[in-house]
Backbone as CSV, one residue per row, in Angstrom:
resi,resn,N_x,N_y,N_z,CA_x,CA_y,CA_z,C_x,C_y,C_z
1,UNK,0.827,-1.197,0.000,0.000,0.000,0.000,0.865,1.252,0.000
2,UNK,2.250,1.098,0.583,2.910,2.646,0.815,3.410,2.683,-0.457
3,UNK,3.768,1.589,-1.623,4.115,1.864,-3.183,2.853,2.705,-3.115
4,UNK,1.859,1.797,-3.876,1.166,2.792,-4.613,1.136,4.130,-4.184
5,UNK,0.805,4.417,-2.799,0.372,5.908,-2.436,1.702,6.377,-2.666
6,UNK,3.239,6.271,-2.861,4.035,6.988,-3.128,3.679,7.372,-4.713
7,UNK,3.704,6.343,-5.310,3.336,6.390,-7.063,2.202,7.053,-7.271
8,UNK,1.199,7.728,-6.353,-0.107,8.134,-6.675,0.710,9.636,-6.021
9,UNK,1.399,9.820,-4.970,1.826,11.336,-5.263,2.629,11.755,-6.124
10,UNK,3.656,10.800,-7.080,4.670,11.046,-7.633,3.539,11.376,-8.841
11,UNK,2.560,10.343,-9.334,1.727,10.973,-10.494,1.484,12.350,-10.288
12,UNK,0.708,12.827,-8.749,0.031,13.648,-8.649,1.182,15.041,-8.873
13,UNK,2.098,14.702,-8.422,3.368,16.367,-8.431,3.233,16.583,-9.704
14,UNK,3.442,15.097,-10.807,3.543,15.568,-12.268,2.481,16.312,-12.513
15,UNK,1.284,16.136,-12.706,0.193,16.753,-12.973,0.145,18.009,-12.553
16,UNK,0.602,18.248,-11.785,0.065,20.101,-10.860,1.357,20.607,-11.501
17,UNK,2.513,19.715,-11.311,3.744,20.912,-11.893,3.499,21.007,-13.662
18,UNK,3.034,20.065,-14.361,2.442,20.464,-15.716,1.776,21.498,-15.708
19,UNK,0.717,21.141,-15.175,-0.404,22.360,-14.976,-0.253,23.750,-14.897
20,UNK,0.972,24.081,-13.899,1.340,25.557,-13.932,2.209,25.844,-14.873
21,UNK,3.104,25.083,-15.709,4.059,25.371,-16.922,3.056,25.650,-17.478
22,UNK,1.907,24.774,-18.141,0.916,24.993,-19.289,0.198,26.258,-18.909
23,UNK,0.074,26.794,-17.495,-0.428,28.032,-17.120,-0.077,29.096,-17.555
24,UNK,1.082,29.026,-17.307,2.852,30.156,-17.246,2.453,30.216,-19.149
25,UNK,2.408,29.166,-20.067,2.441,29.384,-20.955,0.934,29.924,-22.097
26,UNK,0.321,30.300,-20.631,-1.179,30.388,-21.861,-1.378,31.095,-22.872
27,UNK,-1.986,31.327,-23.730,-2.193,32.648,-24.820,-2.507,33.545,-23.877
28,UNK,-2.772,33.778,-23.348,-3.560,35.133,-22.337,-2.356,35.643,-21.273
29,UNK,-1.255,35.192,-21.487,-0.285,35.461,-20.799,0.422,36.681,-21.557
30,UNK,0.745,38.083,-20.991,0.558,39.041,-22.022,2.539,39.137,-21.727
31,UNK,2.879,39.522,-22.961,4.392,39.770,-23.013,4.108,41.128,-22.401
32,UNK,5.616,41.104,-22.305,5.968,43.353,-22.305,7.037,43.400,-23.309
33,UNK,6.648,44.600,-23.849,7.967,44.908,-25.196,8.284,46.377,-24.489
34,UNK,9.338,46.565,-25.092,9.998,47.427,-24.956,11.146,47.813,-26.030
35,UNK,10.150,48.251,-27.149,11.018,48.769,-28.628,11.156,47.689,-29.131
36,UNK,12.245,47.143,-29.721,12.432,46.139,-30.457,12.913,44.334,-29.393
37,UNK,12.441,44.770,-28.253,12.962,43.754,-27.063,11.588,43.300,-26.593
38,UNK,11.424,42.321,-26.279,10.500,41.347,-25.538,11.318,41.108,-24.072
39,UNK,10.635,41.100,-22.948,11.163,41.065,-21.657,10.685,39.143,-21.334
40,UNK,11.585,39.030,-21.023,11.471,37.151,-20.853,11.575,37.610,-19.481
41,UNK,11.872,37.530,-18.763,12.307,37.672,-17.533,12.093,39.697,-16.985
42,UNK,11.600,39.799,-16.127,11.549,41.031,-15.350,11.298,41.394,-14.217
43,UNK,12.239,41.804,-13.057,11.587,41.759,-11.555,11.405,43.382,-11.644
44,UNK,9.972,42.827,-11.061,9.052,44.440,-11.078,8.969,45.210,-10.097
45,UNK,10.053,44.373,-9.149,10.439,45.038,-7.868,11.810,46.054,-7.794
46,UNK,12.715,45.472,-9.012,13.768,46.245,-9.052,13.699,47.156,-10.206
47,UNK,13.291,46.633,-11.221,12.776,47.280,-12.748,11.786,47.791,-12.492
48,UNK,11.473,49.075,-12.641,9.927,49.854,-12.616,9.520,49.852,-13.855
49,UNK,11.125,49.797,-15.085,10.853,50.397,-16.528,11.736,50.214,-17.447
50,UNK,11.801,49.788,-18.497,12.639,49.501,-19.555,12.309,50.665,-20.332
51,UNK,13.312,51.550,-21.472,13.037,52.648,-22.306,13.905,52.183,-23.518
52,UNK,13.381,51.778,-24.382,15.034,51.725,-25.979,14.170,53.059,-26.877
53,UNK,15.466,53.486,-26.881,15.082,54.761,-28.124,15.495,54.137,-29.620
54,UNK,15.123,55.036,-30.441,15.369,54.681,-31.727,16.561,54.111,-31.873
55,UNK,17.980,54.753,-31.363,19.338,54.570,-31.865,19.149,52.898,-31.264
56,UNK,18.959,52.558,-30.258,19.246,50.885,-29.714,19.354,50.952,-28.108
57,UNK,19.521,52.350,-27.990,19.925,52.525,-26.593,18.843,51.839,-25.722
58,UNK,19.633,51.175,-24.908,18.230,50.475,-23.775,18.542,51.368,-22.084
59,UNK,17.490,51.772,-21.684,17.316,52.439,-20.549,16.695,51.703,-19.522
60,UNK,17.245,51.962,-18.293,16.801,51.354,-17.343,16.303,52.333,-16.021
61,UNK,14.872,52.043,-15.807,14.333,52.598,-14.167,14.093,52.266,-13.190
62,UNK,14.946,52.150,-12.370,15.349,51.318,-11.100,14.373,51.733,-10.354
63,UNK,13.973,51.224,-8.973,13.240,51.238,-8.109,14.600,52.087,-7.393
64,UNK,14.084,53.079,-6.721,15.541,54.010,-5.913,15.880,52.944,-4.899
65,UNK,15.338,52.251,-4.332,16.080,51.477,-3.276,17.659,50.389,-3.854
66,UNK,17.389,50.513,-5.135,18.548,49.548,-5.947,19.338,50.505,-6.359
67,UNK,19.007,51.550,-7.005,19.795,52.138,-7.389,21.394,52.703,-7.418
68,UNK,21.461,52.275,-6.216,23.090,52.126,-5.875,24.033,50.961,-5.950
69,UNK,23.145,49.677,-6.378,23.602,48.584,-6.532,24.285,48.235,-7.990
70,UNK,25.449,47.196,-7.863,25.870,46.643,-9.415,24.936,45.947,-9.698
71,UNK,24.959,46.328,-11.377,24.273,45.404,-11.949,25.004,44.861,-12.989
72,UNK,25.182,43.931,-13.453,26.046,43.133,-14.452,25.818,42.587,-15.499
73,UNK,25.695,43.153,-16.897,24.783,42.815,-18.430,26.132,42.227,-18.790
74,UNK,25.193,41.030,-19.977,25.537,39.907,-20.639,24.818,40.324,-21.989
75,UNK,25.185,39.921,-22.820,24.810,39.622,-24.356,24.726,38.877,-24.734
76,UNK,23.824,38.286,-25.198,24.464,36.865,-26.512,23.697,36.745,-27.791
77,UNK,24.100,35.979,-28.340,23.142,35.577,-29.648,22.168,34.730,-29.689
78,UNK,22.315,34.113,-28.615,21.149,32.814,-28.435,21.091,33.002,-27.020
79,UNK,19.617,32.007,-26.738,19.037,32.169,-24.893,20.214,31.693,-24.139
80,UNK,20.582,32.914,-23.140,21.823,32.381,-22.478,22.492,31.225,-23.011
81,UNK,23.184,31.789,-23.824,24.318,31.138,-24.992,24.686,31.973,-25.949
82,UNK,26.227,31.206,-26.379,26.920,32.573,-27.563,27.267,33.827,-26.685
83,UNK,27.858,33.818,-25.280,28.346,35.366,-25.023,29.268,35.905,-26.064
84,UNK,28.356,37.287,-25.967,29.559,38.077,-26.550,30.687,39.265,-26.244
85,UNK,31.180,39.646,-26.220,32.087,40.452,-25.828,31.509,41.801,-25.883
86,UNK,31.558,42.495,-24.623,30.797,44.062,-25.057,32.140,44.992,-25.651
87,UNK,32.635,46.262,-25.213,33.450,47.029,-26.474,34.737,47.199,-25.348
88,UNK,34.173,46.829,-24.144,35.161,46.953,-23.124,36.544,45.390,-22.867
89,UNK,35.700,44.342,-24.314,36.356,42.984,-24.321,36.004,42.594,-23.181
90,UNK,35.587,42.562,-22.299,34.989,41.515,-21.440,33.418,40.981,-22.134
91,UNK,33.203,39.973,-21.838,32.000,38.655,-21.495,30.757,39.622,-20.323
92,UNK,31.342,40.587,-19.295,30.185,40.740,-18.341,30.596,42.528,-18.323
93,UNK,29.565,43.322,-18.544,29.390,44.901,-18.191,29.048,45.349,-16.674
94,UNK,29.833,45.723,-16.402,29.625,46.205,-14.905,29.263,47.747,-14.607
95,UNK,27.729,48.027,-14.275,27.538,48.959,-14.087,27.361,49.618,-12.616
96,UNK,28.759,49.902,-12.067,29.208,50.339,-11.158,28.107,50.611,-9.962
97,UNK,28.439,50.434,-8.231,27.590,50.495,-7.717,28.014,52.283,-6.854
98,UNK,27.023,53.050,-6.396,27.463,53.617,-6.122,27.881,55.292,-6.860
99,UNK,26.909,55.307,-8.160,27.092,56.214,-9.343,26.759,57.793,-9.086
100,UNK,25.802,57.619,-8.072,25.235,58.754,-7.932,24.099,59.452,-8.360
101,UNK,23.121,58.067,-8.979,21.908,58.149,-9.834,21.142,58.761,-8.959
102,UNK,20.142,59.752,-10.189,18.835,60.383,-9.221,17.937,59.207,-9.409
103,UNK,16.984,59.115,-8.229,16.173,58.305,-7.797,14.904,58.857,-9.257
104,UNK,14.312,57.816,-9.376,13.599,57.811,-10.319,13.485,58.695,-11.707
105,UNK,14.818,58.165,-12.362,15.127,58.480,-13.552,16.040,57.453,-14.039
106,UNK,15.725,57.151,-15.838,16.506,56.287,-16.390,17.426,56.647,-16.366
107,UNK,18.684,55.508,-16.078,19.850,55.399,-16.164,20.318,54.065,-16.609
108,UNK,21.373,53.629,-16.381,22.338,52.321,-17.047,22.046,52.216,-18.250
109,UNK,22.429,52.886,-19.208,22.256,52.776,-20.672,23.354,51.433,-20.982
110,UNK,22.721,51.373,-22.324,23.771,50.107,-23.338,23.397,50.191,-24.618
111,UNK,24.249,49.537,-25.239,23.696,49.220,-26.412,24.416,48.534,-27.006
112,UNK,23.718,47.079,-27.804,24.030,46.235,-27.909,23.249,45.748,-29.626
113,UNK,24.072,44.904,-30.449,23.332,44.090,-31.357,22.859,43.060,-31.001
114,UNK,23.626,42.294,-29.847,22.878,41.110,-29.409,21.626,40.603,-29.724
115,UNK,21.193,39.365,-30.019,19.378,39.090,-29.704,19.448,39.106,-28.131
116,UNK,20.303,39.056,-27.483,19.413,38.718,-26.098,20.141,39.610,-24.878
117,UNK,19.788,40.189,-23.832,20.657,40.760,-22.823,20.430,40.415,-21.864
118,UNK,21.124,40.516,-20.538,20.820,39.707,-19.162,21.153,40.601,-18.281
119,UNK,20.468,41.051,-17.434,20.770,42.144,-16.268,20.585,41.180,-14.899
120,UNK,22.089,41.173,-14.134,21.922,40.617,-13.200,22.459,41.291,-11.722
121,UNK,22.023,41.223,-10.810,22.244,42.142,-9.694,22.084,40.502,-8.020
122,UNK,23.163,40.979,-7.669,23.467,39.767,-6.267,23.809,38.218,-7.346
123,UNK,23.888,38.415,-8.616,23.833,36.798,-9.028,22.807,36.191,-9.635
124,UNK,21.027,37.493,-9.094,20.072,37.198,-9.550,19.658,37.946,-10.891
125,UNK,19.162,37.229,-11.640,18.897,37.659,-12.927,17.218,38.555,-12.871
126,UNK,17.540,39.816,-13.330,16.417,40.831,-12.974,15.913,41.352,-14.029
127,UNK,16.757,40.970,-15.198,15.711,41.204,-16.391,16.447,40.513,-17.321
128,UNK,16.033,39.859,-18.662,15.878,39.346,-19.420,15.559,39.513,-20.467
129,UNK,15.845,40.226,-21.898,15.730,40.658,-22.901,15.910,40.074,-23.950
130,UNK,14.602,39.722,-24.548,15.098,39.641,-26.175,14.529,39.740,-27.332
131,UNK,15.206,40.070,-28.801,15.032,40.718,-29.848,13.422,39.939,-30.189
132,UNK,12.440,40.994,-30.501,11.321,40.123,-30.788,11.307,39.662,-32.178
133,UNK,10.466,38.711,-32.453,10.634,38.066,-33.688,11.786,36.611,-33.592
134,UNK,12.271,36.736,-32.647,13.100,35.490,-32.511,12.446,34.278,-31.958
């Protein structure tokens, strides 16, 4: 009897953890764009706002409580894969902690050809960018 009821929760995890992927993935699940970028990833706790202007430039609006923190962009050509080198020859952009940003205004510009960008702050990945149409 303790098989089956293990095998009847092991069915049951599959089912519920399907369930919320197929959730996560519904049509009614609305993207956010931002110019020519689709946001895969976005914490709406640290990101208030993504801005790309015409030239490519991507802008960022921190929640002021972060704002003094590093944040560390990645590029690549494919979903986390293919890094590329930003102009500084490194693999990772370090946008210094400590800058002196006014509280609620874009700052940390970039610009990149990449399809994809990665903004990460403590290690955690806080936004997620990429070229739509891909």
């Amino acid at each position: 009897m303790k098989t089956f009821a293990q095998a009847y929760l092991s069915i049951l995890a599959i089912v519920v953890t399907t369930a919320s992927y197929a959730q996560d993935s519904s049509p009614n699940k609305v993207e956010e764009t931002f110019g020519p970028y689709v946001a895969l990833v976005r914490n709406k706790e640290i990101v208030k706002d993504v801005k790309v202007e015409e030239n490519g430039r991507i802008y960022l609006l921190l929640n002021p409580q972060y704002k003094e923190k590093e944040i560390i962009l990645k590029n690549s050509t494919g979903n986390k894969t293919g890094y590329r080198k930003w102009f500084n020859g490194e693999y990772e952009l370090v946008s210094p902690a400590n800058q002196g940003k006014a509280a609620n205004e874009y700052t940390d510009w970039v610009v990149t050809s990449g399809n994809y960008v990665e903004y990460y702050l403590n290690g955690d990945l806080i936004l997620h960018l990429k070229k739509a149409g891909l």
